[in-house]
matplotlib code that plots the C-alpha trace (Angstrom):
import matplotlib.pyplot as plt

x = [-22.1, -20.2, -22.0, -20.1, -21.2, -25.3, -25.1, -23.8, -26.3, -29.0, -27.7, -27.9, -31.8, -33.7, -36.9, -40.1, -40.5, -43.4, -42.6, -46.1, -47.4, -44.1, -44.9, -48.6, -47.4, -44.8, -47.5, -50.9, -49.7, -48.7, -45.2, -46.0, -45.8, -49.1, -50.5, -49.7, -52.8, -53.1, -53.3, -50.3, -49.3, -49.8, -47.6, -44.8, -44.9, -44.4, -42.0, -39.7, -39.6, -38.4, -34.4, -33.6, -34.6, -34.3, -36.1, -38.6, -41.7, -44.2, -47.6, -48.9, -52.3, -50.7, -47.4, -47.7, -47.0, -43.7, -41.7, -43.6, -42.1, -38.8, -38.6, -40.1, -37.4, -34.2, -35.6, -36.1, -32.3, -30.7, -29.7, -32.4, -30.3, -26.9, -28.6, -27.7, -28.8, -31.0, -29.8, -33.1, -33.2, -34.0, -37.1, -40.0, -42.6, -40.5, -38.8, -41.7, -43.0, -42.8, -39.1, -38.9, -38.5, -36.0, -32.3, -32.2, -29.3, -29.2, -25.8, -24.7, -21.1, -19.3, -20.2, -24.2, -25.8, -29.2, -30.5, -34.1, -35.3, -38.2, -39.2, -40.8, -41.8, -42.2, -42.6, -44.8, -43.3, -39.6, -39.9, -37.6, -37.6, -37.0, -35.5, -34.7, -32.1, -33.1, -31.9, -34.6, -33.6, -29.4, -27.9, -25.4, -26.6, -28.6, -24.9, -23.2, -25.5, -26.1, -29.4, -31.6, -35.4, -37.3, -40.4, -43.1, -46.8, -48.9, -50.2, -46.9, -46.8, -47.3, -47.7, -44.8, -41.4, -42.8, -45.0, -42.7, -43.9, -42.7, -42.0, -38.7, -37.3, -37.1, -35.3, -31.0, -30.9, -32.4, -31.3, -33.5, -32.9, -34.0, -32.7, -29.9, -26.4, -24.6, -21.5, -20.1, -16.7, -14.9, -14.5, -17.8, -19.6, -22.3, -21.6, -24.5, -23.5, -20.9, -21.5, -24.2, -26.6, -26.7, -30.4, -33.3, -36.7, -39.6, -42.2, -45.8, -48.1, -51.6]
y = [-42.3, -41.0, -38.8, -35.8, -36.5, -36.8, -33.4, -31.3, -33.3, -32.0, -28.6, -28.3, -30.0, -27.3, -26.2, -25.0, -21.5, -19.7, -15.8, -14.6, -17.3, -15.9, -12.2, -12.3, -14.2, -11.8, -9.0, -11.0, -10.7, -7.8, -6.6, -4.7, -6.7, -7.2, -4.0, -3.4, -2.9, 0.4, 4.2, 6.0, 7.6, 4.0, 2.2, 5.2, 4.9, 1.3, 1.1, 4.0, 1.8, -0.9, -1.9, -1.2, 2.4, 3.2, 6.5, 7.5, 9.6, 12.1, 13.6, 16.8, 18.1, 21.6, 23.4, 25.3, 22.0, 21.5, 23.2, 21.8, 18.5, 19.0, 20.3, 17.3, 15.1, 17.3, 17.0, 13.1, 13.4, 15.2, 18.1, 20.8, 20.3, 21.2, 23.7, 22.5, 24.7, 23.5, 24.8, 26.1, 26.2, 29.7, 28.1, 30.5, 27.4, 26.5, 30.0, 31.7, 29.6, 30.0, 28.8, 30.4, 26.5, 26.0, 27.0, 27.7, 29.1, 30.1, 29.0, 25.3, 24.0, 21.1, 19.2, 20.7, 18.2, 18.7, 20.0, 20.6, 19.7, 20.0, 16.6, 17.5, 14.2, 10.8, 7.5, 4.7, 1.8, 2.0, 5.1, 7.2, 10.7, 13.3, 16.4, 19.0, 21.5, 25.6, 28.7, 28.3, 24.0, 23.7, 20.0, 20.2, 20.7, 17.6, 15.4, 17.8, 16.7, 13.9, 14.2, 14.8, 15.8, 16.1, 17.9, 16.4, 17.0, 13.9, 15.5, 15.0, 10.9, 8.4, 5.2, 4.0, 5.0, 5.5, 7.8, 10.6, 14.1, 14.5, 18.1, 17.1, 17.2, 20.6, 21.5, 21.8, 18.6, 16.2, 13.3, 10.5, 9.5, 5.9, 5.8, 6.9, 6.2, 3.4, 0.8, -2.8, -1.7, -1.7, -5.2, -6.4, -4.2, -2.5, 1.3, 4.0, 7.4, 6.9, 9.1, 11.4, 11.5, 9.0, 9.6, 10.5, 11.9, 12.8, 15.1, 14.3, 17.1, 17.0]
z = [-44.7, -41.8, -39.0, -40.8, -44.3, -42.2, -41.0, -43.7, -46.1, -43.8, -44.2, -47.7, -47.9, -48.8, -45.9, -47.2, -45.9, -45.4, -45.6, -45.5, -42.6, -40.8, -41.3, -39.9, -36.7, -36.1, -36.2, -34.4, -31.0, -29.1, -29.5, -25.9, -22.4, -20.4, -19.1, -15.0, -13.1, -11.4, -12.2, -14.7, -10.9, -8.7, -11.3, -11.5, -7.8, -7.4, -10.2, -8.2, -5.3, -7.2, -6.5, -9.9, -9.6, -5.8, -6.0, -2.8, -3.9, -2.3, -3.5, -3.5, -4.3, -6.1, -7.0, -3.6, -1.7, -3.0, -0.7, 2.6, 0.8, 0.0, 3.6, 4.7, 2.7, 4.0, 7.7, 6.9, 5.5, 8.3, 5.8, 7.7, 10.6, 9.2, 7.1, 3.9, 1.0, -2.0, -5.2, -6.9, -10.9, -12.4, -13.1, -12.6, -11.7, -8.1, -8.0, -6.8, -4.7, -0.8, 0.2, 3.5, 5.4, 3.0, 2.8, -1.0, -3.8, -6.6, -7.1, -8.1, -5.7, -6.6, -3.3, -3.9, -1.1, -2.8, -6.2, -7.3, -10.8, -12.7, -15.2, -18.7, -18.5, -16.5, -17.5, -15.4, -17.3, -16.2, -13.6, -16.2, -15.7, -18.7, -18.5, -20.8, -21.0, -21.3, -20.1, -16.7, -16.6, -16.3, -16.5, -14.4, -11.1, -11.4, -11.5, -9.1, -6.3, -3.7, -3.2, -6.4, -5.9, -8.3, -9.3, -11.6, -12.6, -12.7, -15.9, -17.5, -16.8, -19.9, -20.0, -21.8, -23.7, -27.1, -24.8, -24.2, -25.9, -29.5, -28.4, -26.6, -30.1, -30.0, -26.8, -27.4, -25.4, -23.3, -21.0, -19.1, -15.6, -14.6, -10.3, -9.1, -10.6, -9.5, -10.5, -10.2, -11.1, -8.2, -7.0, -8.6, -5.3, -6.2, -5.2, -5.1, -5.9, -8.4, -11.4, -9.9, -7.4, -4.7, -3.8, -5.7, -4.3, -6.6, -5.7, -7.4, -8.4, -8.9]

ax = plt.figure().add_subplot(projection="3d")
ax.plot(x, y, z, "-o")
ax.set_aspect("equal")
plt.show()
């Protein structure tokens, strides 16, 4: 018998398989990596700081603290200085709030050097970020700008992907934003920046 002749005789020998001893070790373990140690908000942090995702964060005890911190992060940025304007969303929840540190707008440019956004949800296992779209929550101005902060209640954080509110279903569309955008395709070099923001703050309520 050659070698050839060895192997495809092997092939055709039949193997005893055992479907059901198969099935219940597929399902005895845990389908779900190791749990992280830390708090929902410690874990979101850490993961945000990660190189994958690149983001910087900031806590705040209430709502009425985010503007203090987004005035914080432009000063850190150099934008105060220039006095770059922050497009606001129509968003009752940050519009009336006290923006009178802030250089705001209403209105979305093209070259928008920062854009606030409010997260329906956020999610401590990969740092994603979920946003829906409404008449008071508009897409675009979160890909216009360079510097994307974001506003989030500690509330709103889950654990995991399968985590994220069933009631997103509902909304006319919604997006997830893991870090800032980026791309290898110009001479293998990774470039920040390239399809959206090149920066990405999150402010932490609660």
């Amino acid at each position: 018998m050659t070698a050839r002749e060895a192997i495809l005789t092997g092939l055709k020998r039949p193997v005893p398989v055992d479907l059901a001893a198969q099935a219940a070790a597929l399902v005895a373990g845990n389908e779900r990596p190791p749990e992280p140690v830390g708090t929902l908000a410690e874990r979101f942090a850490r993961r945000l700081d990660g190189a994958s995702v690149a983001a910087t964060i900031e806590r705040v005890a209430a709502m009425d603290g985010v503007p203090a911190a987004v005035a914080r992060y432009l000063d850190e940025q150099g934008l105060a200085a220039v006095a770059a304007e922050l497009y606001l969303p129509p968003d009752p929840a940050v519009r009336e709030l006290d923006w009178s540190g802030v250089t705001a707008t209403g209105l979305a440019l093209s070259d928008q050097p920062a854009a606030l956004a409010v997260a329906k949800a956020a999610v401590a296992e990969s740092g994603s970020l979920i946003f829906e779209t409404s008449p008071v929550a508009p897409m675009l101005p979160n890909f216009l700008t360079l510097h994307h902060i974001v506003v989030v209640r500690a509330e709103m954080l889950v654990d995991r992907l399968e985590d994220i509110p069933t009631d997103l279903a509902g909304s006319r569309a919604h997006y997830w934003v893991t870090g800032v955008s980026g791309t290898t395709d110009i001479e293998g070099q990774y470039v920040r920046g390239a399809h959206g923001p090149r920066f990405l703050h999150v402010v932490l309520v609660g």
